[in-house]
N, C-alpha and C positions, 0 to 999 in steps of 0.2 A: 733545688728540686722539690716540688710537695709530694707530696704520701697522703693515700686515701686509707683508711679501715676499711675493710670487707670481710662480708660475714661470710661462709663456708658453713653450706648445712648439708648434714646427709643422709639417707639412711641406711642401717646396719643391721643385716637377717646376720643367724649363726645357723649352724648347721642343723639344729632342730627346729628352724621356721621362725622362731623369735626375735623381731623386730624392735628397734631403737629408732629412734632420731637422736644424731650428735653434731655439735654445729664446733665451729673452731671460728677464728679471729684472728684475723692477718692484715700487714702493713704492708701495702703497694706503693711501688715508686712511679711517680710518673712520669712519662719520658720527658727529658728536656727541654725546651724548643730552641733549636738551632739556628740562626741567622747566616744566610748567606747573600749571593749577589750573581744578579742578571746581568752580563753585559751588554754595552747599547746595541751589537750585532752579535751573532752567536760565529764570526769569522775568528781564526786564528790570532791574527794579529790583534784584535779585541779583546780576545781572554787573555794572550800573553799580558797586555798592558796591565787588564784589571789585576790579575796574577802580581805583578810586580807591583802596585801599590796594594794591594791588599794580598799578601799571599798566605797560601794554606788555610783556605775559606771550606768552613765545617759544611756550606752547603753551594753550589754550582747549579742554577738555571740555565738551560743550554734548546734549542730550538732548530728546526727545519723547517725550512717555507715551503708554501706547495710549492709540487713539482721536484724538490729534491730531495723524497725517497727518505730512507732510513740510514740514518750516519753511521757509517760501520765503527767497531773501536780501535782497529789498528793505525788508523789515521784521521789527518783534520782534528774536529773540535772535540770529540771524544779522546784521542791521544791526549789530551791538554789537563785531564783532570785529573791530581792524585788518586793516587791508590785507596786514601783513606777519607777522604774530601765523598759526603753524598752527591750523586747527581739525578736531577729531575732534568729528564731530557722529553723533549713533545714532539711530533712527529707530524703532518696534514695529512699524507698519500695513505689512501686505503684503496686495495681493490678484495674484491672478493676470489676472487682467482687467483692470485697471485699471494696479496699479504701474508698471513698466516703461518704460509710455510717461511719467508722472507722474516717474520717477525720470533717466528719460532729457531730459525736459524740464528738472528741477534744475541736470543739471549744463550744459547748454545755456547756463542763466540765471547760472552762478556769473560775479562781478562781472571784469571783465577786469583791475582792479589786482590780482587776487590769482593771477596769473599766475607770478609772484616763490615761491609759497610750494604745495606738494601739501597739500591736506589729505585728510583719511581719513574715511571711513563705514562706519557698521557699521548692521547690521539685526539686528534681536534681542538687542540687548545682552543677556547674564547668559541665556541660553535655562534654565540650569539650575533655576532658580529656581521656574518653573513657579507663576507665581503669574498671577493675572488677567491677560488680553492675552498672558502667554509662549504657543506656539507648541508642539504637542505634537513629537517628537524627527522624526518623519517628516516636518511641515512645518517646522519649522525647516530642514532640508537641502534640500527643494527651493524653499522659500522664497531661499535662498543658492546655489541653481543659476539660475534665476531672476534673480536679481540680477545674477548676474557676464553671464548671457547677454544681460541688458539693454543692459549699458554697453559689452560685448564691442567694438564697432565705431564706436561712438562716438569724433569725430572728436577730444573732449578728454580722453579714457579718462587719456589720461597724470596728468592735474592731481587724481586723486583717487588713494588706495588705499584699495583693500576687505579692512575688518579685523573679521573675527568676534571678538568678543569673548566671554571664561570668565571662570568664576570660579573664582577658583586653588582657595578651600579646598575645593568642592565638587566640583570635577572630579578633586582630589591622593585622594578619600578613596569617590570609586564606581567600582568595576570597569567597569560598563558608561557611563561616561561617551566614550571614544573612539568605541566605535560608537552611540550616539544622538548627539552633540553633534561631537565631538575630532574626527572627520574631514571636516569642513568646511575646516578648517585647509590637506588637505592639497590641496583643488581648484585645479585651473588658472585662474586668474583672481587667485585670491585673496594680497594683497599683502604681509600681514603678518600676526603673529597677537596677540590681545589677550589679558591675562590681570588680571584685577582682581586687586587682593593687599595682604591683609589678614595681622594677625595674629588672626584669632579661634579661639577655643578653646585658645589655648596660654598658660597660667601666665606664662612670663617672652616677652621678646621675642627671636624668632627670630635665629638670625643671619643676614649677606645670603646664604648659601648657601642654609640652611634655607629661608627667606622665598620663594628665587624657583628653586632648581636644577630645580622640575617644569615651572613657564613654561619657563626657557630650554629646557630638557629638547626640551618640545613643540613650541617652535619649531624645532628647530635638526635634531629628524627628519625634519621637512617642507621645510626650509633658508630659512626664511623670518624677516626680524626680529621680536623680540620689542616689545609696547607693551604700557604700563602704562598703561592710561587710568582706574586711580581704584588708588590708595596711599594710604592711612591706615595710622597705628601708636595705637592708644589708649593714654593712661598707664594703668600698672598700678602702682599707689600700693604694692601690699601682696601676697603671698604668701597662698595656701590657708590658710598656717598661722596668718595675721594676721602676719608678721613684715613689715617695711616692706621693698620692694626698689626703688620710683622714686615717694616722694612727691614730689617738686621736679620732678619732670621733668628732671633732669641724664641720667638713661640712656637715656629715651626721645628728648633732641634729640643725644646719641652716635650710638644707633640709626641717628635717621633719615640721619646725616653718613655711617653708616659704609653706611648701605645705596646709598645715591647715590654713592660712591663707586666700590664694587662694582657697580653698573651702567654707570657711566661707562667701564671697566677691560674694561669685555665686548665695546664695537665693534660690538654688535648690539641695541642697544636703543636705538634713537632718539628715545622717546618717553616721557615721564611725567609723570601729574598726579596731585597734591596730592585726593581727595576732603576738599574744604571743610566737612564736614558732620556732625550727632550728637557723635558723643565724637571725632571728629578736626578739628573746628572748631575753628584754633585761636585765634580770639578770644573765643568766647563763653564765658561762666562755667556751670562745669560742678559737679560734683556727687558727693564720693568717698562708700563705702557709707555710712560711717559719719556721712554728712550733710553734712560740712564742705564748702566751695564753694573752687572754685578756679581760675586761669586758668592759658592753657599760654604763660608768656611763653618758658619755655626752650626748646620747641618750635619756637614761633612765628620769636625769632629764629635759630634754624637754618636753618628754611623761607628766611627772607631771604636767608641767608648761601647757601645753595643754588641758588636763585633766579637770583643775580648772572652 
């Protein structure tokens, strides 16, 4: 864990109007950053599995598609996560009528053992996407003023943060991404910020600078921490050119060592999960162009080794 030095300055009247300045020097610890994991579907039988090969995961990404509403915690996918296990749970359905109270009842009902641990919600995951259910740019932000104005006063406000989540490659690469989307980020209420982060579109694998300097970027203008709530790295077996650069998957479980690393090292990233799914699943047998089939065992055991 790193520790920053911080200065502490103040000033000191006494009771006859005579003033000081006294400063002091303190050693902060910085939060951890915790690695967890997305499963491929946010169904029961999905986390049971991932559960049973990874169990008692320090952090659980969990999700609702539009149209089904807010996951209660007495049952389904929210029953599924320990007591002391974080969960970032995300949600699509807002209405203005209705939410609020519905949302404000949620966190009412969250289970008293989970007292021990904040979890985090987001609305709108990925707005950028703009696919069925996203949320055009105008109700996405007051959808997310709304929200924060819900829970505003709520007696257990404390036991959740509210994290808008992005999506890194799509937001690194449109101009107008800050003012539709990025300045949600910098609202009073809002606790942290999220950025999904992928390598897509790039030949070889980024380095952890490249990968994530526009997250950190974005959070660190608005002074708020960064979460990763879905990390994937795909193998890239081979070069444009056909020349081979990670069929074994030796560069890609480097990769993923050195990028966890580099977030560990930042003191402002608390949070990160593993997306379990497609070409970043790494149990299932996958598929290079040229047909051959393969698994990511040198990935996979990275993940472990990171995990611990």
């Amino acid at each position: 864990m790193a520790a920053r030095t911080v200065v502490l300055t103040g000033r000191v009247r006494d009771a006859a109007g005579h003033t000081t300045v006294t400063a002091t020097t303190v050693t902060v610890q910085d939060r951890p950053t915790l690695l967890g994991w997305c499963p491929p579907d946010s169904t029961v039988t999905d986390i049971q599995r991932m559960a049973a090969r990874y169990p008692q995961p320090r952090l659980m990404r969990l999700y609702s598609a539009p149209g089904k509403g807010v996951a209660p915690w007495s049952s389904g996918m929210l029953a599924q996560v320990p007591a002391d296990t974080v969960l970032h749970y995300s949600f699509k359905d807002w209405s203005r009528a209705t939410s609020p109270a519905l949302i404000r009842d949620w966190l009412s009902t969250r289970p008293v053992v989970r007292r021990g641990v904040v979890d985090l919600l987001t609305l709108d995951h990925e707005p950028e996407q703009q696919e069925s259910g996203d949320p055009t740019p105008a109700e996405y932000r007051q959808g997310w003023k709304e929200l924060i104005e819900a829970l505003a006063d709520h007696p257990r406000r404390r036991e959740v943060w509210l994290v808008p989540v992005f999506t890194e490659y799509a937001a690194r690469r449109n101009n107008a991404w800050w003012q539709d989307f990025g300045q949600v980020a910098a609202l009073a209420g809002v606790d942290a910020v999220g950025f999904d982060i992928y390598d897509t579109g790039y030949e070889r694998y980024r380095s952890p600078v490249e990968r994530n300097d526009f997250a950190l970027s974005v959070a660190r203008q608005v002074s708020k921490p960064l979460v990763v709530p879905e990390w994937g790295i795909q193998r890239k077996p081979a070069l444009k050119s056909g020349a081979a650069y990670d069929p074994d998957g030796a560069v890609c479980a480097q990769a993923m060592r050195d990028n966890m690393a580099y977030l560990r090292a930042q003191g402002d990233v608390p949070y990160v999960a593993w997306f379990y799914r497609g070409n970043c699943h790494l149990d299932a047998t996958l598929t290079y162009p040229d047909g051959r089939t393969y698994v990511r065992d040198r990935e996979r055991a990275a993940f472990v080794d990171l995990m611990r």
